[in-house]
C-alpha positions in Angstrom: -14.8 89.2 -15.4 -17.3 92.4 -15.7 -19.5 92.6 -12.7 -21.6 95.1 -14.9 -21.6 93.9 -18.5 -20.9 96.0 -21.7 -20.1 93.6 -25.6 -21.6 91.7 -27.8 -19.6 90.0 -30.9 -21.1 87.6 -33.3 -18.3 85.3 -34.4 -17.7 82.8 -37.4 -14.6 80.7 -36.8 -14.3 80.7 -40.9 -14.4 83.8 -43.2 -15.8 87.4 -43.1 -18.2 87.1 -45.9 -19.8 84.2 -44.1 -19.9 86.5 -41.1 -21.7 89.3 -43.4 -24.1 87.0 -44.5 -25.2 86.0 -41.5 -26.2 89.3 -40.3 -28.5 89.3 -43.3 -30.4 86.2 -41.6 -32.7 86.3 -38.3 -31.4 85.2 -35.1 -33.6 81.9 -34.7 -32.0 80.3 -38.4 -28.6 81.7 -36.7 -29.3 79.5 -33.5 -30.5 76.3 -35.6 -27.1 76.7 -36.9 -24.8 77.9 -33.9 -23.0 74.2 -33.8 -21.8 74.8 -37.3 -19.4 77.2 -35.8 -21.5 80.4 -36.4 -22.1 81.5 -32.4 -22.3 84.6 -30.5 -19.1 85.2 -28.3 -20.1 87.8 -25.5 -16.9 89.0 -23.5 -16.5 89.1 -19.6 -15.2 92.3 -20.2 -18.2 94.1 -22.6 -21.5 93.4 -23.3 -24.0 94.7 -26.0 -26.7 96.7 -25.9 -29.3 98.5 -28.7 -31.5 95.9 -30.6 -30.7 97.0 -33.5 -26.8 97.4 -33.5 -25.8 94.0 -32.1 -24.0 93.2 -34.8 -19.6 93.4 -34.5 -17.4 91.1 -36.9 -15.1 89.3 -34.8 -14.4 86.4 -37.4 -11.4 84.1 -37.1 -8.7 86.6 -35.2 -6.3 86.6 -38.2 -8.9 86.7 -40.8 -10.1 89.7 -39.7 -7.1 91.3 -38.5 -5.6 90.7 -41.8 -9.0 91.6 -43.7 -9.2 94.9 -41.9 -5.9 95.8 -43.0 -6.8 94.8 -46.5 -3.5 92.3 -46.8 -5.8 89.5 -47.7 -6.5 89.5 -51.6 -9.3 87.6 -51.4 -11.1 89.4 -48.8 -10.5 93.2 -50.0 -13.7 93.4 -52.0 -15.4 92.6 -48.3 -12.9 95.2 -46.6 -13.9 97.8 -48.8 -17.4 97.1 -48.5 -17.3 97.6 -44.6 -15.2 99.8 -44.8 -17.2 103.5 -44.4 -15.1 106.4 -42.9 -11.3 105.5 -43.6 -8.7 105.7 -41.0 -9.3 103.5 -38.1 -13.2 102.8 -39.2 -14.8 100.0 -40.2 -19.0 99.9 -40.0 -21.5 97.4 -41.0 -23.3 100.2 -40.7 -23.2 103.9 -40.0 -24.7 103.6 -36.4 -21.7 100.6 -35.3 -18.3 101.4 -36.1 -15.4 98.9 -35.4 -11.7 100.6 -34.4 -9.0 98.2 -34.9 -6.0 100.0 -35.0 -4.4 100.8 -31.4 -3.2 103.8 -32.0 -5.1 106.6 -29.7 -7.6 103.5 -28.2 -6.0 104.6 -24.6 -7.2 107.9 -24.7 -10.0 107.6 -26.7 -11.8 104.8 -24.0 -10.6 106.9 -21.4 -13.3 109.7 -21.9 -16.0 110.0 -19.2 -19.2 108.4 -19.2 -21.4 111.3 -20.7 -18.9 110.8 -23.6 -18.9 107.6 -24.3 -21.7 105.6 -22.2 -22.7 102.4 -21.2 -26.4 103.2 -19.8 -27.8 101.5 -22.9 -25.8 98.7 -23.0 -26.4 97.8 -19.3 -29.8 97.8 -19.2 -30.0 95.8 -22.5 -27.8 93.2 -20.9 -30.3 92.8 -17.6 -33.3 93.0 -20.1 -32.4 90.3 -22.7 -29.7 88.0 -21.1 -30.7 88.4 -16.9 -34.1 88.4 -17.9 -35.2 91.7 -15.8 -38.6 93.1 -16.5 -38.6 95.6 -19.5 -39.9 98.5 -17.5 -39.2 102.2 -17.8 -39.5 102.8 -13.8 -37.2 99.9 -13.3 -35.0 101.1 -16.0 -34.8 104.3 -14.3 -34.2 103.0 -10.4 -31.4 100.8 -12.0 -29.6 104.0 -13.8 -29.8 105.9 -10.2 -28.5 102.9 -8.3 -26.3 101.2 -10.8 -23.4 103.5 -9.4 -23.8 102.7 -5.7 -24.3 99.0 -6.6 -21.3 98.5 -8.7 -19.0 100.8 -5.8 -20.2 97.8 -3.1 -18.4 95.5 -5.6 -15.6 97.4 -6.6 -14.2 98.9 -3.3 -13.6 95.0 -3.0 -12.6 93.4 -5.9 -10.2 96.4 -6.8 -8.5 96.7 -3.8 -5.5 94.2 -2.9 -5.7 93.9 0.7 -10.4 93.4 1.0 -9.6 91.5 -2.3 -6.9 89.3 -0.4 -8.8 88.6 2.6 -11.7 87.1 0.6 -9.1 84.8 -0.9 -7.5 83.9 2.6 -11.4 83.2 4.0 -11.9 80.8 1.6 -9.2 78.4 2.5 -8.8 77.7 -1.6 -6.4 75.2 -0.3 -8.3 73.1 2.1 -10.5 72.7 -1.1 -7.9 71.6 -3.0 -7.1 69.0 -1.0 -10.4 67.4 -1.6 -10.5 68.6 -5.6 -10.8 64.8 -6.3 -12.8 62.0 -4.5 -10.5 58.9 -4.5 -13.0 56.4 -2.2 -15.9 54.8 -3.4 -17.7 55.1 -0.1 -17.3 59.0 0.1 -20.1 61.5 -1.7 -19.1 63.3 -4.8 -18.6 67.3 -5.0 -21.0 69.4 -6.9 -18.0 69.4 -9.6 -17.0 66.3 -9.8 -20.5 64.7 -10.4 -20.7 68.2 -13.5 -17.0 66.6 -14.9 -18.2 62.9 -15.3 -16.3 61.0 -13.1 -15.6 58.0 -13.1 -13.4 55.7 -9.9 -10.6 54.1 -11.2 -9.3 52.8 -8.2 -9.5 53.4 -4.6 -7.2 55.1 -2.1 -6.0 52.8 0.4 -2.4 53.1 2.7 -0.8 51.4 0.9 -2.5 51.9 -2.7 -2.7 55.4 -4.2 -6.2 56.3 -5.9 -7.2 57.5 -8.8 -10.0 58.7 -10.6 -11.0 59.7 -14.6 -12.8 63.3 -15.1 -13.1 65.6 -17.5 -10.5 68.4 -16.6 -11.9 72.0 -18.1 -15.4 71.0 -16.1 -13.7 70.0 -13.3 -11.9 72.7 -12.6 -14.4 75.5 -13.8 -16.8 73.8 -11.9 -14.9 73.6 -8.7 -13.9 77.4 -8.9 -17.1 78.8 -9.2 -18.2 76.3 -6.2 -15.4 78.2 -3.8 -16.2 81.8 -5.5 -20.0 82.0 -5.3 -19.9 81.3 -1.5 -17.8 83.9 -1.2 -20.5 86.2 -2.3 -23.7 84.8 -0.6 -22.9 82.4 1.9 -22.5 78.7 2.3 -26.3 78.6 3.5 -27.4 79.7 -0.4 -25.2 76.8 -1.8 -26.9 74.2 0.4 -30.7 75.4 -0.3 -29.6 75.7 -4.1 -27.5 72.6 -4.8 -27.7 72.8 -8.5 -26.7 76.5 -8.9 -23.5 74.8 -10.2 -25.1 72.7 -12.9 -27.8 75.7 -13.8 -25.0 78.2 -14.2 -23.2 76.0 -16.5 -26.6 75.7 -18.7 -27.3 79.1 -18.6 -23.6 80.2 -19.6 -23.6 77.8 -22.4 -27.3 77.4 -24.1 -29.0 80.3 -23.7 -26.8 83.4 -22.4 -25.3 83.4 -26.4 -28.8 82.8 -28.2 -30.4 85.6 -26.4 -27.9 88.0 -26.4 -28.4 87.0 -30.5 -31.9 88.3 -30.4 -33.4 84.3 -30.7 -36.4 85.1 -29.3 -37.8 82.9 -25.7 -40.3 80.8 -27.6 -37.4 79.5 -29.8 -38.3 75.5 -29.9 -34.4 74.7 -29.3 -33.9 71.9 -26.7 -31.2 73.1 -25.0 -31.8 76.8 -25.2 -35.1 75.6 -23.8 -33.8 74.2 -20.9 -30.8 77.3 -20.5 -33.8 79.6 -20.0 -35.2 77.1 -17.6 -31.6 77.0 -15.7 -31.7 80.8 -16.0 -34.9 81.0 -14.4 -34.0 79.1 -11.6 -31.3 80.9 -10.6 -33.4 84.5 -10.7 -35.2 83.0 -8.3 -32.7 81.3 -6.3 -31.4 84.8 -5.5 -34.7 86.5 -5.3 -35.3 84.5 -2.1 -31.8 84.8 -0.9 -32.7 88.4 -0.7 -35.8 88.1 1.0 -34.3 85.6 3.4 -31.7 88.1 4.2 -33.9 90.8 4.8 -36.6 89.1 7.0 -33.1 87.7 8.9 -32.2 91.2 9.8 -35.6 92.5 10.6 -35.8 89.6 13.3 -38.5 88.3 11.2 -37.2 84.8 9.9 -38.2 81.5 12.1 -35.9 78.7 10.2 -33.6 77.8 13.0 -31.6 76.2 10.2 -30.5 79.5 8.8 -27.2 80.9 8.4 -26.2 84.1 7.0 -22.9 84.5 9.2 -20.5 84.2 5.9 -22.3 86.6 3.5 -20.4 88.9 1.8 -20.2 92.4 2.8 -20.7 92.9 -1.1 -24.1 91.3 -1.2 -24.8 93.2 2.5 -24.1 96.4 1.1 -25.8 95.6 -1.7 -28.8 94.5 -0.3 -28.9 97.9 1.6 -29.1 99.9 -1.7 -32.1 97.7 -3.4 -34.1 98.6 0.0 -32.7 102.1 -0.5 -34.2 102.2 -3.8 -37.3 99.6 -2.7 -36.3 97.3 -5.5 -38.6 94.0 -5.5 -37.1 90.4 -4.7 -37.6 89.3 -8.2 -35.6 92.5 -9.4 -33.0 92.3 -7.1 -32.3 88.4 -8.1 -32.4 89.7 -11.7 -29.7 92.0 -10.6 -27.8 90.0 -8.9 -27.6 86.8 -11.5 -25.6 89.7 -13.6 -23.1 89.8 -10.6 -23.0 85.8 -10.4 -22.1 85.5 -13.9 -19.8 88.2 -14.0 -17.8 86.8 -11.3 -17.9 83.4 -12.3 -18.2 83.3 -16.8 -14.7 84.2 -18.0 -12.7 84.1 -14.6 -13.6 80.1 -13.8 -13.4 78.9 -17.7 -9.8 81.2 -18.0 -8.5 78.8 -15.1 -9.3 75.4 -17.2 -7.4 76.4 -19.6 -4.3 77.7 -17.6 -5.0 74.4 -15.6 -4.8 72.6 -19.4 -1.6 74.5 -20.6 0.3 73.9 -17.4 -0.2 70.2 -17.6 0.4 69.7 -21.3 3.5 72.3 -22.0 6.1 69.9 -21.7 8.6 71.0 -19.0 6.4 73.8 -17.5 4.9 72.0 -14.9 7.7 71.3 -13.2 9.3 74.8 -13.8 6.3 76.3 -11.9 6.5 73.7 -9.3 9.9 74.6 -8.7 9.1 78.6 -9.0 5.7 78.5 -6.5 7.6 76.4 -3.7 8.6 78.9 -2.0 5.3 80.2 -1.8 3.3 77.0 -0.8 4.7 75.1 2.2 3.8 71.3 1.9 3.1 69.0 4.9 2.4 65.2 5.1 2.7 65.5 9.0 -0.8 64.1 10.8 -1.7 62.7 7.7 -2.4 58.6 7.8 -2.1 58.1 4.5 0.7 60.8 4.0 -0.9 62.7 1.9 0.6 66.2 0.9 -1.5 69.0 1.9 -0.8 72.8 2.0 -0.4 74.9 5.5 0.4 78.1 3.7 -0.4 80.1 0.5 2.1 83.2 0.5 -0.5 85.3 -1.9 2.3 88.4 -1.9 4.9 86.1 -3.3 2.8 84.2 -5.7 1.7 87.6 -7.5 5.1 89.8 -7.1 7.8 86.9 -7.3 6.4 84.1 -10.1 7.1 85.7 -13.6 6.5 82.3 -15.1 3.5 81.6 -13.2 2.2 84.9 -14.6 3.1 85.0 -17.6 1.9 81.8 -18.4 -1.6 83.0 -17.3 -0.9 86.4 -19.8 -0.3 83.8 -22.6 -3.6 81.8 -21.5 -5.2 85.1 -22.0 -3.6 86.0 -24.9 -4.6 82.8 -27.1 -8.0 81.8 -25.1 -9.7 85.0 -24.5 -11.8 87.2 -26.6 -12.1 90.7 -25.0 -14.0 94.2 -26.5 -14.9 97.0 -25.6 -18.4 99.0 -26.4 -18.8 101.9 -26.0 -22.2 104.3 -26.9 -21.2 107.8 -28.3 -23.5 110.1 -26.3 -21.1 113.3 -27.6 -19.4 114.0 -31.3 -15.8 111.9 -30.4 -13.2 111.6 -32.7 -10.5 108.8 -32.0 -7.8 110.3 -33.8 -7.6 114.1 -35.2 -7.3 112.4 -38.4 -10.5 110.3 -38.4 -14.0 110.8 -39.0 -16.6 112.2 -35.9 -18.6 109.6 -34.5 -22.0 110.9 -33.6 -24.2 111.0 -30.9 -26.3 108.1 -31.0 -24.3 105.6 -32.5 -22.1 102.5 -30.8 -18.8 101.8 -31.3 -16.6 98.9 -30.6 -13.0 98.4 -29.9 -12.0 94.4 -30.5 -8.6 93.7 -28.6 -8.8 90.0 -29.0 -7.6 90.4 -33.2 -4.4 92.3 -31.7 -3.5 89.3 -29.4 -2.6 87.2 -32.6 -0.6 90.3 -34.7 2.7 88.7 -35.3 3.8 92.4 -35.1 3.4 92.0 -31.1 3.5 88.6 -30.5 6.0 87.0 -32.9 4.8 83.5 -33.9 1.4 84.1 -32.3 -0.2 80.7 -33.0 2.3 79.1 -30.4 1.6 79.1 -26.9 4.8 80.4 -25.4 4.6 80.2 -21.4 7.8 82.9 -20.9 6.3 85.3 -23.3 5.7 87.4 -21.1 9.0 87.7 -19.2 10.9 90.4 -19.4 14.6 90.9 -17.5 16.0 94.3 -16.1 18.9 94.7 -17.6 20.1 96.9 -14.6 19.1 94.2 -11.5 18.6 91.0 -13.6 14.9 91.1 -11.6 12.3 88.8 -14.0 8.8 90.4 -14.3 5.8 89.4 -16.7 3.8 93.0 -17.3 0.7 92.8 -19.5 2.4 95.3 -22.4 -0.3 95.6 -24.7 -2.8 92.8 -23.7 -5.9 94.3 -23.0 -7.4 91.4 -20.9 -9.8 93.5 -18.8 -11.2 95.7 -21.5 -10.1 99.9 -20.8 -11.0 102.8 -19.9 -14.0 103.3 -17.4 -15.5 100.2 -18.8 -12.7 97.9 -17.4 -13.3 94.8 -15.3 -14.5 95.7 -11.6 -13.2 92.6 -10.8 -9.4 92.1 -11.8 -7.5 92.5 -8.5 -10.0 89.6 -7.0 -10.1 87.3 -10.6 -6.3 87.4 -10.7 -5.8 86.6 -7.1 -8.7 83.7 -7.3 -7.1 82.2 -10.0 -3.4 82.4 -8.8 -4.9 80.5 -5.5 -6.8 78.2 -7.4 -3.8 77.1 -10.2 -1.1 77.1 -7.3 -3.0 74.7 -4.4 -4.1 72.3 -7.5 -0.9 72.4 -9.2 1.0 71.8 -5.7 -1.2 69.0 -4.9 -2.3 66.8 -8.0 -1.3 65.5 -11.0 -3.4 64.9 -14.2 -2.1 62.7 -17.2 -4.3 62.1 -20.4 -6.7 59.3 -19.9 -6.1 57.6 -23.7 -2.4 57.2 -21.8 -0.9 58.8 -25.0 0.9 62.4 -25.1 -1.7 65.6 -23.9 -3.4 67.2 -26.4 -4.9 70.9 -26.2 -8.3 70.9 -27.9 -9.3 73.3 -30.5 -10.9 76.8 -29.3 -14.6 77.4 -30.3 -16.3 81.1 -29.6 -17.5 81.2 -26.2 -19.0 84.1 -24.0 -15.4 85.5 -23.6 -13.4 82.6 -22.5 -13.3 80.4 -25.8 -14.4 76.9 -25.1 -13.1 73.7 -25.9 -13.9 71.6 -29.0 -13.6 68.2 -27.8 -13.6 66.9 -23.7 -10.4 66.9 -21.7 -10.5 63.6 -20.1 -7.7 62.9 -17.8 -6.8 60.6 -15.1 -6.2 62.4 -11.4 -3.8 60.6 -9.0 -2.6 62.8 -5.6 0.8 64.6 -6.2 3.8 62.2 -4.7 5.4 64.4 -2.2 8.3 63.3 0.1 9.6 65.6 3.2 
């Protein structure tokens, strides 16, 4: 998760010449044929901006990693096409150049921000995918504030113990509890109606229930419907009951065809109606904003409103856009980046940890076993005796569950697509040995073809839950560290939100592993779906349908 935005990669799932050739074509033939597998992939982590260089190669992972170091025979008349400034260099051009070794990356994406910037690509991002107005005063208001805005978020979401409370406010397991609806005469959630379910059979006292849904939606969906309140109250979730639905339209139709260049007229059904989803969010926030602001002028007369539970994020927050007298409109526009940020990678990353779990045979009861002393279980003042959680030891789940984490390192590892952009605003050299990049040219560092380099992770097309694990050989204590995953993209770039995404997520996984149990619906053995680009977190090629029943738990 990036609460400010930074890369875009254009990805083909086949070969790099396809990939060449389709920067030759313009971005509305590209969207006719995005469901051929040619798509944008736009990381959590980075996000593009300068018209004109939005172009990266990020083609199958091991295509390109073995394309770029010229070990593929048939692809070395390509390589040495790209190929422009030797060492660590690769450029489509001479204004985008692509590092792929890792050697000197630390360093290099650690220079400060009149080095290597990110002004450029920010404002792109809240231009062309947020849909703020293209205006040089607004452009320059947003450069002056962006710092102050993105500190309200950070001092937050970087720090454990603000980051922790949030968690512990939300109650993730109380929500958990009620993930599935197993009665016919009780409303569905927001994300079980966005997972197509379907009632199997109802929960009685003496029946257990159980229910069909489609797993990665569910549990995205269900996520981002505990997050979002977090930042703007429960009161914006009941005036904007299809947030949930318009977030997921936005995330999958449009944010990748605009960030392509496709331009708004495009006559593309679904991009249609992702700009239309898009739209309604803006404006969803925009009067959230001016709700809040009449609210603490004395000025609001709806008896029915509630602001009690916003965020101190969005509070402070909303004191810096009157600091800097943005509009309502601009400061929804703003604020639809921080929405996706918080919810794009970090809610889609926790299906497929969800998925992996469940269909690993064996690990589902090995983190069951590992998380339990972490989660105390109850059935006591319970009618139907269902299990329920009275306590989620966050400390213990982060600091004492190698397996748990590790697991979630692999799910990153094989599902996620991180890079990093950066704009050269100084002459920068990433090695001594290599060529000067120049002012006024962007440069991209793609971590995601690393995470498949047998070199570091030996067999990399298995998903391998203990991978991460690693045993001190002095007091036998099991840890998982990230080693060289690059998850969060680097250097002053990095995700803002980290410390709150992994904590979320840990919250999440544990309560619904603790609680439920999901077996495939077909009734045969799980299957993992293939992996298609998605904007960061890859998405699935084919529905997860599975059938929920309530975990049997006996004191």
């Amino acid at each position: 998760m990036d609460v400010q935005g930074h890369v875009v990669v254009l990805s083909s799932p086949n070969h790099l010449v396809s990939t060449l050739a389709l920067i030759a074509v313009a971005g509305l033939i590209w969207a006719v044929f995005r469901d051929r597998g040619i798509t944008t992939n736009i990381s959590g982590q980075q996000l593009l901006g300068g018209w004109g260089y939005s172009t990266q190669i990020d083609v199958s992972r091991r295509t390109f990693l073995a394309s770029l170091e010229a070990k593929s025979h048939h692809l070395s008349a390509v390589s040495s096409f790209i190929r422009r400034y030797g060492g660590p260099l690769f450029g489509v051009t001479s204004t985008h150049q692509v590092i792929y070794q890792k050697e000197g990356i630390e360093r290099f994406l650690s220079q400060p921000l009149h080095t290597l910037g990110n002004e450029p690509v920010a404002w792109t991002i809240h231009v062309r995918v947020f849909g703020s107005e293209d205006d040089p005063a607004l452009r320059q208001k947003t450069s002056v504030a962006r710092k102050e805005l993105s500190a309200a978020v950070e001092k937050v979401y970087m720090s454990d113990r603000p980051a922790s409370e949030c968690i512990e406010e939300a109650n993730i397991p109380r929500h958990a509890y009620s993930l599935v609806t197993l009665s016919a005469s009780d409303s569905l959630t927001a994300w079980e109606s966005l997972a197509q379910y379907r009632l199997l059979v109802s929960e009685t006292k003496d029946q257990p229930g159980a229910a069909e849904l489609n797993l990665f939606n569910l549990i995205r969906s269900f996520g981002a419907a505990i997050s979002i309140p977090m930042l703007y109250g429960s009161d914006y979730m009941k005036r904007n009951p299809n947030v949930l639905r318009d977030f997921w339209a936005f995330d999958n139709d449009c944010f990748p065809l605009v960030m392509a260049g496709v331009p708004l007229w495009a006559p593309l059904k679904h991009f249609q109606e992702g700009l239309a989803a898009r739209a309604r969010i803006n404006r969803g926030l925009a009067e959230f904003f001016e709700r809040l602001d009449k609210h603490l002028r004395g000025e609001d007369l709806d008896p029915t409103l509630d602001l009690t539970d916003v965020s101190q994020i969005v509070m402070e927050r909303n004191e810096i856009f009157n600091k800097y007298d943005f509009k309502y409109r601009d400061r929804g526009d703003h604020d639809a980046a921080l929405l996706w940020g918080q919810n794009g990678n970090m809610q889609p990353s926790t299906s497929w940890l969800i998925i992996y779990i469940y269909a690993t045979p064996g690990l589902l009861a090995s983190l069951r076993q590992e998380i339990a002393p972490h989660v105390s279980i109850s059935t006591a003042d319970n009618d139907y005796s269902h299990p329920y959680i009275t306590r989620l030891d966050m400390n213990g789940l982060q600091k004492h569950c190698p397996l748990l984490r590790s697991t979630w390192l692999e799910t990153f590892r094989v599902a996620n697509e991180p890079s990093s952009l950066r704009y050269i605003a100084k002459p920068l050299q990433v090695t001594p040995e290599s060529a000067t990049l120049q002012p006024g040219t962007f440069v991209t560092v793609p971590h995601a073809i690393h995470q498949h380099d047998p070199s570091l992770y030996p067999d990399p097309d298995r998903f391998i839950p203990d991978r991460f694990v690693r045993v001190d050989a002095a007091t036998g204590e099991r840890r998982a560290p990230y080693g060289p995953l690059k998850p969060w993209g680097g250097g002053h770039g990095i995700c803002k939100g980290r410390v709150f995404a992994e904590k979320h997520i840990f919250a999440v996984v544990a309560s619904i592993v603790s609680l439920w149990d999901f077996e495939p619906a077909s009734g045969g053995e799980w299957k993992v779906p293939g992996m298609r680009p998605g904007t960061g977190i890859m998405r699935p090629t084919e529905e997860v349908r599975v059938v929920a029943r309530r975990r049997r738990y006996v004191e």
